[in-house]
NUNUKE-889213 format. One line per field, with one value per residue (C-alpha): x, y, z; residue in three letters; residue number from 1; chain. Coordinates in nm, 3 decimals. Example, Ala and Ser with C-alpha at 12.3 -4.5 7.8 and 13.67 -1.06 7.14 Angstrom:
2
X = [1.230	1.367]
Y = [-0.450	-0.106]
Z = [0.780	0.714]
r = [ALA	SER]
k = [1	2]
c = [A	A]
This chain:
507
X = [5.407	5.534	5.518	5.857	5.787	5.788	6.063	6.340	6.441	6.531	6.395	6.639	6.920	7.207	7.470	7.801	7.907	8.177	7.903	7.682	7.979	8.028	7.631	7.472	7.229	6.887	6.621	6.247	5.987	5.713	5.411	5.337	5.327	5.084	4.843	4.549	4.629	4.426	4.520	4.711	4.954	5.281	5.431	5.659	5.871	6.082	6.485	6.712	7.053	7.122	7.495	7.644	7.951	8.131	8.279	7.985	7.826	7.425	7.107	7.011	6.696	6.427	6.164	5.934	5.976	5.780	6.004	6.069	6.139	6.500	6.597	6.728	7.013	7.098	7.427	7.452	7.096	7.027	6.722	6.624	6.584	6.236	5.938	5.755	5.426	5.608	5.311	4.984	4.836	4.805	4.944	5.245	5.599	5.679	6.058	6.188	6.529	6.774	7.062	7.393	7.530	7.831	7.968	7.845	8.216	8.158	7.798	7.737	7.505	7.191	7.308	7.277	6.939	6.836	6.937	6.693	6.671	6.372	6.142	5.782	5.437	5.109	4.769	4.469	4.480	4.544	4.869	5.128	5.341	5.494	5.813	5.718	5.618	5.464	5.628	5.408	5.264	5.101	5.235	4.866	4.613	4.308	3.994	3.696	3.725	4.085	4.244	4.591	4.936	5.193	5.571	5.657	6.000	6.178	6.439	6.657	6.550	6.212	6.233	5.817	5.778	5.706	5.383	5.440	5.411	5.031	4.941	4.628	4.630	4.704	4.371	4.302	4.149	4.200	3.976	3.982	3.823	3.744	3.667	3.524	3.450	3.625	3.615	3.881	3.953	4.251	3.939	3.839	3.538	3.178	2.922	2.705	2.458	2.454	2.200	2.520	2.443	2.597	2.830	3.152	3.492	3.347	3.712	3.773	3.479	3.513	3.861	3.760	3.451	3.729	3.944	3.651	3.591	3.957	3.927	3.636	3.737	4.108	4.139	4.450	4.445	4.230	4.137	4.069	3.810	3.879	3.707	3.959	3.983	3.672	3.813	3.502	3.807	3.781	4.085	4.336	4.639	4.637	4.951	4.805	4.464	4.674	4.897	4.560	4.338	4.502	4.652	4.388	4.489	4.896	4.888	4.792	5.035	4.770	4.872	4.662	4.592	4.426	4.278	4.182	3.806	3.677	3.719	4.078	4.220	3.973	4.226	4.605	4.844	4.789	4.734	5.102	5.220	4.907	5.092	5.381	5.291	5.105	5.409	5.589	5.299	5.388	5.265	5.143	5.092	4.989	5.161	5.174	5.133	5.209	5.255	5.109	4.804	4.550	4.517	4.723	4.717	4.630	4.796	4.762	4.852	4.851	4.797	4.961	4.959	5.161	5.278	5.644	5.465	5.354	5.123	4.916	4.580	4.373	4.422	4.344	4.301	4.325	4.196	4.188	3.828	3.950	3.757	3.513	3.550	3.344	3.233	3.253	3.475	3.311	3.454	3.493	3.688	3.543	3.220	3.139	2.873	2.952	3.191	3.475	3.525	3.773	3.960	4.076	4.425	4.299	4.059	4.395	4.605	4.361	4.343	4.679	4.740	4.471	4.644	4.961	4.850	4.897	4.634	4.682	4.529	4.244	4.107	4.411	4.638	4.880	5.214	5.257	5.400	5.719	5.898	5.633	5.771	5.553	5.241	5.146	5.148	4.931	4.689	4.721	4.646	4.308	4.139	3.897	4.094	3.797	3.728	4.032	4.083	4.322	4.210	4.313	4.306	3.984	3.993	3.834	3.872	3.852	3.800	3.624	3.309	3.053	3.036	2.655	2.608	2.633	2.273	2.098	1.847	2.009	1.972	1.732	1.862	1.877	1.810	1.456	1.383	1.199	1.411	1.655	2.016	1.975	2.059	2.045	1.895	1.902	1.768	1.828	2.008	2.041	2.330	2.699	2.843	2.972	2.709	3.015	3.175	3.404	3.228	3.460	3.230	3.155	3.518	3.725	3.513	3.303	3.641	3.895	3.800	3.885	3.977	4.101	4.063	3.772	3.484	3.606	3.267	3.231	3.330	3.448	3.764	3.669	3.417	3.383	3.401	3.424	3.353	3.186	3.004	3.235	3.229	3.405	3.527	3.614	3.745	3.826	3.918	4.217	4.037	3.775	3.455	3.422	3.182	3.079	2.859	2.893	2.942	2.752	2.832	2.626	2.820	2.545	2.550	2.426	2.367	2.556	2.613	2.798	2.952	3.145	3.221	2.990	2.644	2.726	2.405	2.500	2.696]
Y = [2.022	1.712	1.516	1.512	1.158	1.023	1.190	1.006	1.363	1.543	1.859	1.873	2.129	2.083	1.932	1.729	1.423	1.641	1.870	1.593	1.418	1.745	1.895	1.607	1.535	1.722	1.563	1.678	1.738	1.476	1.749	1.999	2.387	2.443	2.161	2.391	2.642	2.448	2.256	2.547	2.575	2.365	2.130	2.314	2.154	2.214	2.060	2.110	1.932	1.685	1.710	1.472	1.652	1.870	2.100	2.239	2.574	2.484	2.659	2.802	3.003	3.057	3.289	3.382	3.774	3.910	4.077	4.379	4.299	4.125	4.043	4.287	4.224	4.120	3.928	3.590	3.525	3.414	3.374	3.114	3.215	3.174	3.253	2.972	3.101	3.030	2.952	3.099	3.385	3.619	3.592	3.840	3.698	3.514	3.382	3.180	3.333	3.091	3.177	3.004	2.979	2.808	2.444	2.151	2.116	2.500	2.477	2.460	2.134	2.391	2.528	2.202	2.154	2.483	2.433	2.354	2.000	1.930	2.113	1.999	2.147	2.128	2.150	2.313	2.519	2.299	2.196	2.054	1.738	1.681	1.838	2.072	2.451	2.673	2.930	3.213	3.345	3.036	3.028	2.966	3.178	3.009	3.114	2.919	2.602	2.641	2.538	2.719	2.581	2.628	2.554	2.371	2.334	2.102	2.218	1.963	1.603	1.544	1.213	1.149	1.015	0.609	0.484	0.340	-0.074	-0.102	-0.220	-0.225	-0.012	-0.134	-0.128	-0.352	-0.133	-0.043	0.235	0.194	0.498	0.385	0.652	0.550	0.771	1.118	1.166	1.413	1.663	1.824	2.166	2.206	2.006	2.009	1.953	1.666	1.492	1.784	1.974	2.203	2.563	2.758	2.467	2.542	2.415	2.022	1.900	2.156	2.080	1.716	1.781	1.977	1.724	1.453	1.668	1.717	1.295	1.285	1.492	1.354	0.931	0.937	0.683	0.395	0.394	0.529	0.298	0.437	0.170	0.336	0.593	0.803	1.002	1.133	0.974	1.091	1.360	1.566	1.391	1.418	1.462	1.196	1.375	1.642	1.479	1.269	1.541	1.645	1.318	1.226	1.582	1.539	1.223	1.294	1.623	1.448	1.174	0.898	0.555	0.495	0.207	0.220	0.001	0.105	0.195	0.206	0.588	0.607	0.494	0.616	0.939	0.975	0.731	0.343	0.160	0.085	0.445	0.579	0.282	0.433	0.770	0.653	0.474	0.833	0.996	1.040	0.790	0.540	0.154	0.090	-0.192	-0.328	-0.725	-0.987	-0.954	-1.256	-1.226	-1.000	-0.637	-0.392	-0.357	-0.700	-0.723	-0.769	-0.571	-0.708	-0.545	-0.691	-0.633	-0.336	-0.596	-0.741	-1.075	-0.815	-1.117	-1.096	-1.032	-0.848	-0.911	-0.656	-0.804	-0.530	-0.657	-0.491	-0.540	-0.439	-0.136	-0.221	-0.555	-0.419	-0.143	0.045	0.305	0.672	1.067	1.080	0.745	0.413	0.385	0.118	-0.125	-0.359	-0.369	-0.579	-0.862	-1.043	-1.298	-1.655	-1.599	-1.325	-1.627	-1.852	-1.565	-1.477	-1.855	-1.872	-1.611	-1.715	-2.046	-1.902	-1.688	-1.875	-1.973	-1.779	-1.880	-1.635	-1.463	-1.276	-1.201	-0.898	-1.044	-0.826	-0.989	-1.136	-0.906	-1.027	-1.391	-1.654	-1.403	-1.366	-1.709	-1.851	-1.591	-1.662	-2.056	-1.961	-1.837	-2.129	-2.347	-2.389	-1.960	-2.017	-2.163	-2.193	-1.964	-1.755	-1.327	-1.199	-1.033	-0.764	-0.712	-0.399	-0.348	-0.111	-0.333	-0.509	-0.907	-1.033	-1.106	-0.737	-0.721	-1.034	-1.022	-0.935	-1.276	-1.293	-1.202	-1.602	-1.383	-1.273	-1.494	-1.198	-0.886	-0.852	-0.794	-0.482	-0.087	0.201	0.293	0.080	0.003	0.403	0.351	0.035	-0.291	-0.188	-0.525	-0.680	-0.949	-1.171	-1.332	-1.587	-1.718	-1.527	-1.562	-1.898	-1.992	-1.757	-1.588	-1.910	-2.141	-1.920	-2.037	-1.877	-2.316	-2.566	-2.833	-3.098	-3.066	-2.684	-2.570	-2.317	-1.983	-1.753	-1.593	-1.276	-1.074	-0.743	-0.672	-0.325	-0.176	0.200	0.459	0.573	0.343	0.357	0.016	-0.002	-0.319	-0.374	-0.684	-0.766	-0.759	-1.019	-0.725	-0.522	-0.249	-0.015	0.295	0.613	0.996	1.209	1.586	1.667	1.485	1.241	0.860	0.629	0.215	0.192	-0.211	-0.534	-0.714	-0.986	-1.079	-0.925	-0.834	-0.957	-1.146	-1.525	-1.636]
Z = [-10.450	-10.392	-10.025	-9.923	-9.707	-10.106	-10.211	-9.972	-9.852	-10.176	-9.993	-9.778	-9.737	-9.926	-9.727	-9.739	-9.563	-9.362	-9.213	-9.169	-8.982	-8.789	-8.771	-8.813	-9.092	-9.145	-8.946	-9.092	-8.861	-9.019	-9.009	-9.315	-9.187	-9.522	-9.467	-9.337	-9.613	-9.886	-10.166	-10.359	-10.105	-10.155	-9.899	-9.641	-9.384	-9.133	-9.148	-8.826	-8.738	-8.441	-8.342	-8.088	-8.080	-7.798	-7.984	-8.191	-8.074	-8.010	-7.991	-7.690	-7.788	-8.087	-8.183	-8.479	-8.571	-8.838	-9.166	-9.062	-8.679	-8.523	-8.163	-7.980	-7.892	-8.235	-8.136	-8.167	-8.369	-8.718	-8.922	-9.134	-9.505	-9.600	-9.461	-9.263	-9.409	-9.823	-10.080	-9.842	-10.047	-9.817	-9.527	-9.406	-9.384	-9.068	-8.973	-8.743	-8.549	-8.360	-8.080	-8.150	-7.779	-7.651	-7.765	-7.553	-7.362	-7.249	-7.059	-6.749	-6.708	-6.642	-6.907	-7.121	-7.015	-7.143	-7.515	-7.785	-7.873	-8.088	-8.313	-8.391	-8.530	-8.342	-8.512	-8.315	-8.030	-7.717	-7.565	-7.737	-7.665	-7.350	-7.244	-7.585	-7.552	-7.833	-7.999	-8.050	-8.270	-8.509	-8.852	-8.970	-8.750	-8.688	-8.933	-8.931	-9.036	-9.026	-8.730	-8.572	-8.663	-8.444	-8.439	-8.092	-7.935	-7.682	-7.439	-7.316	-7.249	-7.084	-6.972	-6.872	-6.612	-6.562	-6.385	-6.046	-6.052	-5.962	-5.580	-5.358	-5.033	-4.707	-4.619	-4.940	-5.150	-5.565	-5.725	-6.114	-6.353	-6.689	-6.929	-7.254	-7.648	-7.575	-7.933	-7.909	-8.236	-8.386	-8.325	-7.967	-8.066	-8.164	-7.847	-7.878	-7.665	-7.391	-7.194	-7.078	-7.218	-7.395	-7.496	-7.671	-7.737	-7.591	-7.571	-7.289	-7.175	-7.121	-7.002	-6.717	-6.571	-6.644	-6.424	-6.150	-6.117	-6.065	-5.818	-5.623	-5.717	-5.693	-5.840	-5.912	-6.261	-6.554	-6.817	-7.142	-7.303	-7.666	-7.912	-7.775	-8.154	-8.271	-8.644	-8.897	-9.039	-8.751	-8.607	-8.877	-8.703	-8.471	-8.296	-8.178	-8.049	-7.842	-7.692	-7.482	-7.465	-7.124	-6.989	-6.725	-6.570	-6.618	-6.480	-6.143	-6.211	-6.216	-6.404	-6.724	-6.977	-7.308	-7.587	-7.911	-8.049	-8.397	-8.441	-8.315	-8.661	-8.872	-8.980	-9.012	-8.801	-8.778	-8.411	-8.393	-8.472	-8.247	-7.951	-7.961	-7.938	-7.619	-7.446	-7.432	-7.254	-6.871	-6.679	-6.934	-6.900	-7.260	-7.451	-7.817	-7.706	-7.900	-8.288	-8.347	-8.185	-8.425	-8.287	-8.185	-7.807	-7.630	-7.279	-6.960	-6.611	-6.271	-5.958	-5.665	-5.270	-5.147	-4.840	-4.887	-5.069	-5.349	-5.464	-5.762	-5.638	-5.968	-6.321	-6.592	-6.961	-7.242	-7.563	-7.941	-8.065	-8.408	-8.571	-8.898	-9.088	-9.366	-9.559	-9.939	-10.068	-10.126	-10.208	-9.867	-9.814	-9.593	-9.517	-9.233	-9.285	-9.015	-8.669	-8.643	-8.361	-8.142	-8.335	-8.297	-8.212	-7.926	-7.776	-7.789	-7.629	-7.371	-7.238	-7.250	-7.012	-6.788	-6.738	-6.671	-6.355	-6.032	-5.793	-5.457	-5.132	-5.112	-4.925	-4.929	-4.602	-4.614	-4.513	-4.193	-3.908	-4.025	-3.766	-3.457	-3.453	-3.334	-3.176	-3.515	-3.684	-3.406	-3.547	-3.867	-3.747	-3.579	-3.874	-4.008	-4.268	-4.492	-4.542	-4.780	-5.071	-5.347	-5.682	-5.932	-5.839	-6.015	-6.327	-6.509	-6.893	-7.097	-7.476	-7.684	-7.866	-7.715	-7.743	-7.892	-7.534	-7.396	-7.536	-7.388	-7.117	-6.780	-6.528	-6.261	-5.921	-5.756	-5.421	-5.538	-5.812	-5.974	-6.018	-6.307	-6.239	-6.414	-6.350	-6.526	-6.851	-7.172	-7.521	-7.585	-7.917	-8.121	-8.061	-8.091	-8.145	-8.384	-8.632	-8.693	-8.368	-8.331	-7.971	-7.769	-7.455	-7.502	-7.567	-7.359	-7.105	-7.006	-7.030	-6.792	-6.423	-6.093	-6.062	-6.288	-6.063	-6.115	-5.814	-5.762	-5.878	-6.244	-6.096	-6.363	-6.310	-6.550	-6.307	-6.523	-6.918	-6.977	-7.283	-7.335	-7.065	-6.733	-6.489	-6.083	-6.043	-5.650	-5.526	-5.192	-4.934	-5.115	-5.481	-5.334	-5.323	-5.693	-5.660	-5.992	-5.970	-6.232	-6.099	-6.328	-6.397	-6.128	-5.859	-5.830	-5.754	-5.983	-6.100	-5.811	-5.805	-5.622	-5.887	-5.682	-5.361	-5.012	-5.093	-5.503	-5.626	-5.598	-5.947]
r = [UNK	UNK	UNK	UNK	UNK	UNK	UNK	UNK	UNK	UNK	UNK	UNK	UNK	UNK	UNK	UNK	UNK	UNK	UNK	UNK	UNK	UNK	UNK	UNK	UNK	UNK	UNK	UNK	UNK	UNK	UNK	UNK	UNK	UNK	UNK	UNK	UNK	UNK	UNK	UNK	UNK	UNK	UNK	UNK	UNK	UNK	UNK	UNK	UNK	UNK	UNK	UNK	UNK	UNK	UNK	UNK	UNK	UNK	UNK	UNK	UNK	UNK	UNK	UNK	UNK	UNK	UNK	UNK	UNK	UNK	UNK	UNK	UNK	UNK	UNK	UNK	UNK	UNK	UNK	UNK	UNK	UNK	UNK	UNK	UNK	UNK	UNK	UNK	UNK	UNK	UNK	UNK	UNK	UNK	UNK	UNK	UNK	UNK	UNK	UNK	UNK	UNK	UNK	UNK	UNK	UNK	UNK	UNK	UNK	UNK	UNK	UNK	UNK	UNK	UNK	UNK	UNK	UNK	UNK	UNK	UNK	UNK	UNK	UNK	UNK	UNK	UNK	UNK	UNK	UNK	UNK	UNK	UNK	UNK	UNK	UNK	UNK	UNK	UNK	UNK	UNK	UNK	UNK	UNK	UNK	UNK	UNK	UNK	UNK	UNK	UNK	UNK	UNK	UNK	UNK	UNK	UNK	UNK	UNK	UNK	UNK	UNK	UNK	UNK	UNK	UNK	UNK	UNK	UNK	UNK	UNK	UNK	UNK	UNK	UNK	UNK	UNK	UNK	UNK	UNK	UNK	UNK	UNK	UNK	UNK	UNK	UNK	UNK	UNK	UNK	UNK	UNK	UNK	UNK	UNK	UNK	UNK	UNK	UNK	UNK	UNK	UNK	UNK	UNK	UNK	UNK	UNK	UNK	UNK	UNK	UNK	UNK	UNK	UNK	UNK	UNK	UNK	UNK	UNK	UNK	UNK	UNK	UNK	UNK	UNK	UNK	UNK	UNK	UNK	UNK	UNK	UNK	UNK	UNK	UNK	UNK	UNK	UNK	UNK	UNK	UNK	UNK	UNK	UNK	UNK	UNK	UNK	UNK	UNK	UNK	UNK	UNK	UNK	UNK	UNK	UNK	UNK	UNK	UNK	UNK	UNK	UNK	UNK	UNK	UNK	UNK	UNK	UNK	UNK	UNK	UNK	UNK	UNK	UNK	UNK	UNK	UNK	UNK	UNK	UNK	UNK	UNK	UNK	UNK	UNK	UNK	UNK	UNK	UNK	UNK	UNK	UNK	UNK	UNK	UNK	UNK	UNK	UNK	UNK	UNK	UNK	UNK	UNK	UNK	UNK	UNK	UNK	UNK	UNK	UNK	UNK	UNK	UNK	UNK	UNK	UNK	UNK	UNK	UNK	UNK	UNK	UNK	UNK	UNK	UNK	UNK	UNK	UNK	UNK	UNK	UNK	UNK	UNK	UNK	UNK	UNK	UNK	UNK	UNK	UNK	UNK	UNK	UNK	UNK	UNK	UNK	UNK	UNK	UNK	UNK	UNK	UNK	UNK	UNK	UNK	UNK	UNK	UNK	UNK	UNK	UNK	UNK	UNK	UNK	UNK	UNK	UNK	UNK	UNK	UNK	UNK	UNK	UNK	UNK	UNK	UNK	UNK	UNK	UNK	UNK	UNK	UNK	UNK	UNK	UNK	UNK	UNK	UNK	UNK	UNK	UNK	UNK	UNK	UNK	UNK	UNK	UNK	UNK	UNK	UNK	UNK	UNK	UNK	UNK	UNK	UNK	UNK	UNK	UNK	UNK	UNK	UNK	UNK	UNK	UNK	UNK	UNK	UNK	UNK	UNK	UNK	UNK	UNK	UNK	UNK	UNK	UNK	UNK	UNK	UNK	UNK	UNK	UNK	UNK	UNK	UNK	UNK	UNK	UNK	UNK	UNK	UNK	UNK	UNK	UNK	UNK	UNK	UNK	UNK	UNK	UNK	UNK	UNK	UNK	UNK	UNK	UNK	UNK	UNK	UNK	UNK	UNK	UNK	UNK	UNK	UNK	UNK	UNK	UNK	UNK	UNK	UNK	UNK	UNK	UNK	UNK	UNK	UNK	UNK	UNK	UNK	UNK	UNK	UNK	UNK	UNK	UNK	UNK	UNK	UNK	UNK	UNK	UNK	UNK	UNK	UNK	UNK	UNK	UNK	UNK	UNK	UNK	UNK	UNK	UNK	UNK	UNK]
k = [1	2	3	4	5	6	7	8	9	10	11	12	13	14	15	16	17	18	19	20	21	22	23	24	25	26	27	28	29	30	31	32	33	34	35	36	37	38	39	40	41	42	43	44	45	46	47	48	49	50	51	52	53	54	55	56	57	58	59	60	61	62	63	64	65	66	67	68	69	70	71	72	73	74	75	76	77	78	79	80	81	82	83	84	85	86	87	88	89	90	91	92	93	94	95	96	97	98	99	100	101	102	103	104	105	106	107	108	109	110	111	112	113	114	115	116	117	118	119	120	121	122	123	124	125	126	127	128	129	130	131	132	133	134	135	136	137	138	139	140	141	142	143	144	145	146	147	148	149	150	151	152	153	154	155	156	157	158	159	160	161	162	163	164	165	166	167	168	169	170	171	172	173	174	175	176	177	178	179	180	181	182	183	184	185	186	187	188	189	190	191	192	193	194	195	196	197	198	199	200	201	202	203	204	205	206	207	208	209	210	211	212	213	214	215	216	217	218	219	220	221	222	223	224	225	226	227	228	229	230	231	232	233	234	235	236	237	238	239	240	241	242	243	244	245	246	247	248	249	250	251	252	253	254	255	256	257	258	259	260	261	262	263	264	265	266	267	268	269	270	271	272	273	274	275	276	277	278	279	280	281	282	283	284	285	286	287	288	289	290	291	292	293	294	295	296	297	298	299	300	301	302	303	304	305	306	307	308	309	310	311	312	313	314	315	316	317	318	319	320	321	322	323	324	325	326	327	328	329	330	331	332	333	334	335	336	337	338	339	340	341	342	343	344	345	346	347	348	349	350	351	352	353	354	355	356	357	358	359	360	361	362	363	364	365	366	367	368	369	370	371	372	373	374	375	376	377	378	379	380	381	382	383	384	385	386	387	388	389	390	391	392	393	394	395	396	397	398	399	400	401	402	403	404	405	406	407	408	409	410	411	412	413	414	415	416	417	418	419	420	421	422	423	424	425	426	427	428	429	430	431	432	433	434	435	436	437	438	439	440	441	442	443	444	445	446	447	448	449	450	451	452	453	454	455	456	457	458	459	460	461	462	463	464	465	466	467	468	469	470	471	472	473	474	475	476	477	478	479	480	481	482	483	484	485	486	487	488	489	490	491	492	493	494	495	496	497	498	499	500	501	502	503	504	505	506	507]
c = [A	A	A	A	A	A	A	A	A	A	A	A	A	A	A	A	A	A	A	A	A	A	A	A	A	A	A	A	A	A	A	A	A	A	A	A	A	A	A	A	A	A	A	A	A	A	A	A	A	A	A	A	A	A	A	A	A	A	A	A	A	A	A	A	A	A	A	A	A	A	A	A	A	A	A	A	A	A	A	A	A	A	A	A	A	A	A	A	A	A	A	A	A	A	A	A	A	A	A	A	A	A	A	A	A	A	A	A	A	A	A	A	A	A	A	A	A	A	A	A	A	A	A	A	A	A	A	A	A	A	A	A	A	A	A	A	A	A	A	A	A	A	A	A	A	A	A	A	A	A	A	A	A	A	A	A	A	A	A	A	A	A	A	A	A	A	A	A	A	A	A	A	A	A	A	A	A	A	A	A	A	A	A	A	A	A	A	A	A	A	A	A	A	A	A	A	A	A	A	A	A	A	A	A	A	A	A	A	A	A	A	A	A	A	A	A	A	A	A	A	A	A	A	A	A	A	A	A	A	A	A	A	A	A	A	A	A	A	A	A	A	A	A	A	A	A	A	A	A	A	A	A	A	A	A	A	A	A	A	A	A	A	A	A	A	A	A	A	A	A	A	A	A	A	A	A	A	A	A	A	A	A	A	A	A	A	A	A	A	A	A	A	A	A	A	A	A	A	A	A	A	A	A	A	A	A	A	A	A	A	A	A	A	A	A	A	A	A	A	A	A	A	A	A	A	A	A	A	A	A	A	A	A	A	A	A	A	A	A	A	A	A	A	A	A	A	A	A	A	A	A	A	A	A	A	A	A	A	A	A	A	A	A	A	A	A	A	A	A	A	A	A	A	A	A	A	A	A	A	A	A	A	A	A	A	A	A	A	A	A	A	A	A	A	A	A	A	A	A	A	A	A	A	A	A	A	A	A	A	A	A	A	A	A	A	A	A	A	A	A	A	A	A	A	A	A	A	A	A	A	A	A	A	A	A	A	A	A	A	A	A	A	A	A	A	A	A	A	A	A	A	A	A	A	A	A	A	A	A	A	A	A	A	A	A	A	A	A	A	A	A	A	A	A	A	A	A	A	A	A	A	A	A	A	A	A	A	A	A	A	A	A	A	A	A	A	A	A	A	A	A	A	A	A	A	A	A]
């Protein structure tokens, strides 16, 4: 009845240092097989060996047989002693089986790649970890509120596969997706906010219109702007939430990038667990940042030019905007009265890293004629010396909640003197941001130039902040033109927008 995490493993199998020198010692898969059976049911975990050894036979294949059933043919399996259903009321016996194949020295290198390597447990009934498969059946069904357990396994290695270093076409183009408050469950999720009907299982749901904007935007890279955990207990084994949050964008082998909302903690693992749970996703461009600097989750990507220059020509800032700074214990654990904000130390990091980028003449030239000799550099001298200038790539900047500012009144468009610079629909629900601030905006945002020289003029280097909705972010000529409409469910176009660059509104 005890959590064996607190016991420092005195659950574990009985063993001696010469097997554990020969076996290797019990590794425990860090998930509880009981922990949707209800508080009467006792802790029950699962203990396998790791052997680095060539000479010990290995596991080529498992299954879970009910008592009275075995594998046919029976040679060469063994099952596991108890039942992985032990201390649910209830429930018929379940065991798990294993194949003892040939040593290491023996296989065949296919061979190697086919033996079982890792066991795990999956709550809910969506996929499982990458390079993991489920073993059927679940050792907990699913019942109402109760949601499936399953024992998952691992053949081989499954290296995932890294993202691609990020570059603009030829044609200089970038498409960014950024996809913001999945408020993904261990369930298949409750629908919310929906005129879809009927409307079931939401997590499939939003999986599948993620999957059609793929489709239609192909886009560079997805940015996940946070929330990505429902949290409010529905989300309690981070784990599993995570194994499906992305599926969508991986499965087409798209780069993605994440920061952190206020939900995402809210149940189970902390930021840095959640981090590095991330970096082993396929395709994933998420990083920890500096331990210093408050937050989990503060870095910064660049996208360069896919000519042989590969100059920096678009900055991405990813920032932690922390989660709640206050709030009072209940029952039912934290409740939030108030949203946290961007510290000091991220203000200092942030300008720090703007100063370090280089200014590049802009706008940019692919490098493309270093093979035509001098045909091409008298082009290059014809084009009008004062179209280009010396600045810093533009930027955009992602995290999770709003600055005070998000809220102001939009500007006046200089172009009509009349018309706000405003699309879309607001003032539908009440401010997200934060009541505490320490001036981020004012000391970051308005401080980081495009220019640091005197007589340069005030242009801002940061041209987009990105915090919740779904947002297209295409930026063509080089980075110099940012363009940001949404595609609804519908496949329609809308607060379609020039942010910077031709047709932008004059800053």
């Amino acid at each position: 009845m005890v959590d064996p995490s607190l016991g420092n493993d005195l659950c574990a199998p009985d063993s001696t240092s010469e097997k554990d020198a020969i076996k290797g010692k019990w590794v425990r898969v860090q998930r509880d097989l009981n922990l949707e059976g209800g508080y009467t049911s006792p802790y029950l975990s699962i203990y396998y060996r790791r052997t680095r050894r060539q000479d010990i036979n290995l596991i080529t294949d498992v299954q879970l047989l009910p008592e009275k059933q075995e594998p046919s043919p029976l040679t060469g399996w063994s099952r596991v002693d108890m039942s992985l259903r032990s201390g649910v009321l209830g429930t018929p016996p379940l065991y798990l089986w294993y194949l003892v194949g040939k040593t290491a020295s023996e296989m065949t290198a296919a061979e190697r790649a086919n033996i079982v390597t890792e066991l795990d447990v999956l709550y809910g009934e969506d996929v499982p970890w990458y390079g993991f498969e489920k073993l059927d059946p679940p050792t907990m069904p699913a019942k109402g509120k109760v949601e499936a357990t399953w024992i998952t396994y691992r053949r081989g290695v499954k290296v995932p596969p890294r993202a691609p270093p990020l570059h603009f076409s030829r044609n200089g183009k970038f498409k960014i997706l950024q996809v913001a408050d999945l408020h993904y469950s261990v369930s298949q999720g409750s629908c919310r906010d929906t005129d879809v009907t009927p409307c079931v299982h939401s997590d499939n749901l939003t999986t599948t219109l993620l999957g059609k904007a793929l489709d239609a935007e192909k886009p560079d890279l997805v940015v996940f702007s946070g929330d990505q955990l429902n949290g409010q207990r529905t989300s309690w084994d981070p784990k599993s939430v995570l194994a499906k949050f992305a599926k969508a964008v991986t499965d087409r082998g798209i780069p993605w990038a994440a920061v952190f909302g206020n939900h995402d903690d809210e149940d189970g693992l902390r930021r840095e667990d959640q981090l590095i749970l991330m970096k082993g996703l396929p395709y994933s461009l998420v990083e920890r940042g500096p331990k210093d600097v408050h937050g989990v989750g503060n870095y910064v990507l660049k996208v360069r030019s896919a000519d042989p220059s590969k100059t920096h020509l678009l900055t991405l800032y990813f920032l932690d905007s922390g989660s709640y700074a206050r709030g009072y214990m209940s029952f039912f654990g934290l409740v939030p009265t108030a949203y946290d904000w961007i510290r000091e130390t991220q203000i200092n990091w942030f300008l720090q890293q703007s100063g370090s980028i280089k200014p590049i003449e802009r706008p940019f030239t692919p490098d493309s004629g270093k093979d035509i000799g001098h045909a091409w550099k008298e082009r290059q001298e014809q084009i009008t010396p004062d179209l280009k200038r010396l600045a810093k790539p533009n930027a955009l900047m992602f995290f999770h909640i709003p600055l005070p500012e998000a809220y102001s009144t939009a500007d006046v468009d200089p172009r009509t003197r009349s018309k706000l610079l405003d699309v879309g629909s607001n003032g539908l629900e009440g401010p997200g941001n934060a009541k505490d601030t320490a001036g981020f905006f004012q000391k970051a945002i308005l401080q980081a130039q495009e220019n640091d020289h005197i007589g340069k003029g005030n242009v801002l280097e940061v041209k987009v902040i990105g915090n919740g909705h779904c947002h297209v972010y295409e930026l063509s000529d080089y980075g110099e033109t940012i363009r940001t409409y949404k595609r609804t469910e519908k496949d329609e176009i809308v607060d379609d927008m020039i942010l910077a660059g031709k047709g932008a509104p004059p800053l």
